[in-house]
Every structure is written in structure tokens, then in C-alpha cells.
C-alpha positions as CSV (number, residue, x, y, z in Angstrom):
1,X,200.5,77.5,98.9
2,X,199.9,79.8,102.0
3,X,202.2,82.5,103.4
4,X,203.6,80.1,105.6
5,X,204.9,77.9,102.9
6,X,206.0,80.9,100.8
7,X,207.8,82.4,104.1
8,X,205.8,85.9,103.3
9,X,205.3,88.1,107.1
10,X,201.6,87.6,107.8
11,X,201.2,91.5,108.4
12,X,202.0,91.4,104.2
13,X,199.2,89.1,103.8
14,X,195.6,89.7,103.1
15,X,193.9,89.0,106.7
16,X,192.2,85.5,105.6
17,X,195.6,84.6,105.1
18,X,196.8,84.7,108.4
19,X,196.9,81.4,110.3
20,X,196.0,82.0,114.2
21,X,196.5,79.5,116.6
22,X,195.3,78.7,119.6
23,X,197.5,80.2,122.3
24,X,197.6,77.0,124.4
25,X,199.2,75.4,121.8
26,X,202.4,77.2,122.2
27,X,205.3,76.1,123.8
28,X,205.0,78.4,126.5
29,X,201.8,77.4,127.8
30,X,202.7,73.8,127.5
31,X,205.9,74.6,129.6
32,X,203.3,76.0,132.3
33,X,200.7,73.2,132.5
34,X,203.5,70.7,132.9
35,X,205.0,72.4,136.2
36,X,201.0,72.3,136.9
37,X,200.1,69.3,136.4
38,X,203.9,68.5,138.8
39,X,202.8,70.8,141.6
40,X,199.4,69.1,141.8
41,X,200.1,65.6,141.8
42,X,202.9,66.4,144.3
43,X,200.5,68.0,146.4
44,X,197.9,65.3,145.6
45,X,200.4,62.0,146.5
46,X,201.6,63.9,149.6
47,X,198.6,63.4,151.7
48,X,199.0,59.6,151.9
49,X,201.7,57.9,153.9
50,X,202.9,54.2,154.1
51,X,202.1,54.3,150.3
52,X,202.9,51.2,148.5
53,X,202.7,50.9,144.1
54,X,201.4,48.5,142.2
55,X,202.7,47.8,138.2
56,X,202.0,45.1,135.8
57,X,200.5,43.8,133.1
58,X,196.7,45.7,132.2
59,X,195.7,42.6,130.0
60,X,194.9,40.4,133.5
61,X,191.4,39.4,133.5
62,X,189.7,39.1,137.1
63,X,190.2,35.0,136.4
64,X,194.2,35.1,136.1
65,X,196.3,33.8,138.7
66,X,198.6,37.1,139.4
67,X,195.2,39.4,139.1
68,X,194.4,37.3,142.7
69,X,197.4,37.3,144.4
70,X,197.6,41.4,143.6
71,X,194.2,41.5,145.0
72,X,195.1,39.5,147.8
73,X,198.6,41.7,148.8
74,X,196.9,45.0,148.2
75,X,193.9,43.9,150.7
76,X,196.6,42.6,153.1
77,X,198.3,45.6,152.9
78,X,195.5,47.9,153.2
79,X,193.9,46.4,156.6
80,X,197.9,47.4,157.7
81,X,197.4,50.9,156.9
82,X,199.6,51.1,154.0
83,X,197.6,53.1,150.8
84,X,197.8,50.9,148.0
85,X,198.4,53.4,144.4
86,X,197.8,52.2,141.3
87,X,197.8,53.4,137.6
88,X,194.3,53.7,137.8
89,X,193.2,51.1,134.7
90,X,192.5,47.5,134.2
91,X,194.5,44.6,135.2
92,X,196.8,44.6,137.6
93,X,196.1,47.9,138.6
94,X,192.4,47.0,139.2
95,X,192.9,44.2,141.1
96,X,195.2,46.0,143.6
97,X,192.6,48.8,144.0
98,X,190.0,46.3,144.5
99,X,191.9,44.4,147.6
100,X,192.5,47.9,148.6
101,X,189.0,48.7,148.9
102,X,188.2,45.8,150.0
103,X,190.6,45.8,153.3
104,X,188.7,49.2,153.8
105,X,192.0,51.6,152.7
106,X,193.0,54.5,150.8
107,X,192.6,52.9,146.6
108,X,194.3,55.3,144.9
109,X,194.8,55.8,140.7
110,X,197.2,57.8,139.4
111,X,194.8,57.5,135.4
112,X,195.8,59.1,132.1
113,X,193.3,61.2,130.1
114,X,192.5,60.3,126.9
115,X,191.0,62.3,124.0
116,X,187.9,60.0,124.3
117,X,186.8,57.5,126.8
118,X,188.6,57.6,130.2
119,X,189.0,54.1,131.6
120,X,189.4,54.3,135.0
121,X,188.6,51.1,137.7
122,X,185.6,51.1,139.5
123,X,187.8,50.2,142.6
124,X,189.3,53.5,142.8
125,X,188.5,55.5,146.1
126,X,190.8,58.4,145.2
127,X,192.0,59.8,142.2
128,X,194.2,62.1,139.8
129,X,193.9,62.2,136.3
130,X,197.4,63.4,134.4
131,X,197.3,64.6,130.6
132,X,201.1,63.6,130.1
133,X,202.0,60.1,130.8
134,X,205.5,61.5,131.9
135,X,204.6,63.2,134.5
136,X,202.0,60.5,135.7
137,X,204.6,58.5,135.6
138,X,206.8,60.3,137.8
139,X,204.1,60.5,140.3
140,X,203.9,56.7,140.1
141,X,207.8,56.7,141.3
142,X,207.1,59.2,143.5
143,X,204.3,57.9,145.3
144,X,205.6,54.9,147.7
145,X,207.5,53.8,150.5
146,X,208.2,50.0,148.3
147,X,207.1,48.4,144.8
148,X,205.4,45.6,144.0
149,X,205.7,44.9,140.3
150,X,203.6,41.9,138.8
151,X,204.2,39.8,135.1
152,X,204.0,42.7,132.6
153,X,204.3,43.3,129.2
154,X,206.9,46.9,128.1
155,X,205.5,49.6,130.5
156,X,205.6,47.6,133.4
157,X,209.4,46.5,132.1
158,X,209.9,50.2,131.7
159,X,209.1,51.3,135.1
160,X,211.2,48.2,136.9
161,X,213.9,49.1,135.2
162,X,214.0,53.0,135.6
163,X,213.1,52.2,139.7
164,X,216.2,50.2,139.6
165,X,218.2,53.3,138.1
166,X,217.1,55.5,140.2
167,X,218.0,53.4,143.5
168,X,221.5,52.7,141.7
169,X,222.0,56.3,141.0
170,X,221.0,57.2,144.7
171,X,218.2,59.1,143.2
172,X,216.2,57.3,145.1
173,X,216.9,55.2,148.7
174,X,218.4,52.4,148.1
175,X,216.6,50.5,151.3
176,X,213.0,50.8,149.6
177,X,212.1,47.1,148.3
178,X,211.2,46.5,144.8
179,X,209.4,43.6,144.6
180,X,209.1,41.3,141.6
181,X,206.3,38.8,141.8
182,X,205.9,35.7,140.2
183,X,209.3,33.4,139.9
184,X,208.6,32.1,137.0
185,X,208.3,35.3,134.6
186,X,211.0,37.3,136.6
187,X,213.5,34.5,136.9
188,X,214.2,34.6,133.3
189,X,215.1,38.4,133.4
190,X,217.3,37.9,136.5
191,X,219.2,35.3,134.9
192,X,219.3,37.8,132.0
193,X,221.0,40.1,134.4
194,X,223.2,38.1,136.2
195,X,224.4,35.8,133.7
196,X,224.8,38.5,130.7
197,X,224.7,42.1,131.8
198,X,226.7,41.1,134.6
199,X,228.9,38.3,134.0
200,X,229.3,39.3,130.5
201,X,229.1,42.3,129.7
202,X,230.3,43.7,133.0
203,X,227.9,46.7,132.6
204,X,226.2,46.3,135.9
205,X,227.7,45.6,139.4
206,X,227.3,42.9,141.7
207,X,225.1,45.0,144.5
208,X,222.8,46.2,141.4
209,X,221.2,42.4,141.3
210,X,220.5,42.9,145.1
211,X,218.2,45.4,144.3
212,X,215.5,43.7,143.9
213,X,213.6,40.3,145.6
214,X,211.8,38.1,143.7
215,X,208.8,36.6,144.9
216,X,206.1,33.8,144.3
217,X,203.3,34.7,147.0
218,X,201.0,37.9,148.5
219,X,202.3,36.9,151.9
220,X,206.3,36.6,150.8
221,X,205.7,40.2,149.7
222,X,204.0,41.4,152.4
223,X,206.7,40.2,154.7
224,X,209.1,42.4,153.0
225,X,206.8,44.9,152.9
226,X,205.6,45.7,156.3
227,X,209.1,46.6,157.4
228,X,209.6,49.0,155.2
229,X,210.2,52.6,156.2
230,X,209.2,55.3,155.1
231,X,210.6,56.8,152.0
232,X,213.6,59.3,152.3
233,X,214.2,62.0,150.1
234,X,217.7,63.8,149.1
């Protein structure tokens, strides 16, 4: 046992004893780099405009259906001038940085780092990397002026869901479109909402299911899309 475990004051302790750690691993210092790592990806997501954010699944290979039409809408939206931001990885995320690139606009990726290997697209024109996913993901709500979310697995259920707070709450404007593409996967959680959480339940209003539109097509988002103004803050 150690003087730690034996609650001894480390000035009674022989000096070998005395456990010293590293003084970025305190709670202060970690209190610091978070308003950081906040002030810089502020300062590094307010230098686009008509910024438009992609979520959904990271498992989509280049030869899956939803992988083209996010390709498709981001390339769409790109020769508009709208900057297309992304999480940075694989999937979804790469195939909307890839039509961004491709419609010769701002690709941006809003990437995590890891301990080891960084995967980041190769699509990626412009980028921040974020040590907490928190505040990554914050930048990822922050970012745009409308949402296009894509068939996704829990993050990208995560982050529709928490949008949709924040627009409820007035947190956020409640004129920005959230976009859900692909009828088929999100018509099962819309029923979900209407039928039980609604209906049911009675936990949710009837404006809360107007929040969102559901989609099947690049161009039926894009329609929605171009309208959109920019984003309002309170």
C-alpha cells in the first residue's frame, strides 16, 4: 500500500513515495482547454456562411444508395454557394465532403482526435480537429443555416433528436430545416412519434412533428434548402 491508500500527507512520506502528476491532468487545466477548444472552433465555423450539416450513418460504403444521393445534394449545394460541414470521417460524412469538393465549395470536417490513427476523409478541404466529442459536437450544431440527416445508426439518432430540442426549446430558430432523408428508414420513427409520443403518451405537441420534413431525393432537399436563411442567434 502507498500513502495514498493509507491517507498519510505526502510531505510525511519518504520522497519516492510521493506520486506527482502531470499538471494537465488536473481539473483545472482540463476546465481551460475546453473553453479552448470552444473559442476556436467558434472562431473557426464563423468564417463560412450559408453553411449546411451533414449526419448519418459512417458505415456507408461509396456503393450504397444514400452515400450517392449525399454526394449528389452536397455537390448541388456547393455549386450554390452553400459550405457543406461534415464530421470529418467515413460514410456519410465523406460522401458529402466529396460532392462538396467536387461542386468546387468550401468541404469542411469538424474530425475527432484519437489516441492513435486519425481518420479523416480525403475529401476534406478544410478542417478542425476537437479532442472532446462534446464540444465537436456542439460545433456540428452550431455550424449551419439547415440539416440534412441521412439513415444512421445512434449518433446520428442522437444529434436529430437533440436538433429537434433545441428548435422546440427556442434554443435554436425554429425556421432552420431539418431534413430527414430517406422515407423509408425515417418514416418508421415519425410514426413512432406521432402515433406513440404523441398520440399516446401526450409528451410531445402537435407543432413538435412539424419540425422536421422527410425526404426521399437530393433535389427534394435541396428545394427546401436553398430558401433557407441564414441562421439567427438569441
Amino acid at each position: 500500500m502507498d500513502g495514498e491508500e493509507l491517507n498519510i500527507p505526502a510531505k510525511e512520506l519518504p520522497i519516492e513515495k510521493v506520486k506527482r502528476k502531470d499538471w494537465r491532468e488536473s481539473f483545472h487545466w482540463r476546465i481551460f482547454r475546453i473553453m479552448a477548444e470552444f473559442v476556436d472552433g467558434f472562431q473557426f465555423i464563423a468564417d463560412f456562411k450559408k453553411t449546411v450539416t451533414f449526419f448519418g450513418s459512417a458505415r456507408f460504403e461509396e456503393k450504397d444508395k444514400w452515400y450517392g444521393v449525399a454526394r449528389e445534394l452536397a455537390k448541388m449545394l456547393a455549386k450554390a454557394n452553400f459550405a457543406v460541414v461534415t464530421g470529418g470521417g467515413p460514410g456519410i460524412m465523406e460522401a458529402a465532403n466529396r460532392g462538396a469538393a467536387e461542386g468546387k465549395g468550401n468541404s469542411i470536417g469538424l474530425n475527432i482526435q484519437l489516441p492513435h490513427e486519425q481518420r479523416i476523409n480525403p475529401y476534406v478541404t478544410q478542417a478542425k480537429g476537437f479532442h472532446y466529442f462534446f464540444t465537436r459536437k456542439v460545433m456540428l450544431a452550431y455550424s449551419a443555416q439547415a440539416y440534412v440527416f441521412f439513415p444512421g445508426g445512434y449518433g446520428t439518432l442522437d444529434e436529430v433528436f437533440e436538433l429537434l430540442t433545441l428548435i422546440q426549446t427556442h434554443k435554436i430558430h425554429e425556421k432552420i430545416p431539418v431534413i430527414l432523408v430517406g422515407k423509408e428508414f425515417w418514416s418508421e420513427v415519425d410514426n413512432w412519434l406521432k402515433k406513440s409520443v404523441l398520440k399516446e403518451y401526450k409528451a410531445i405537441d402537435p407543432e413538435d412533428v412539424k419540425l422536421y420534413k422527410i425526404v426521399d431525393t437530393a433535389e427534394e432537399a435541396f428545394e427546401i434548402i436553398k430558401d433557407s436563411k441564414p441562421r439567427k442567434e438569441f
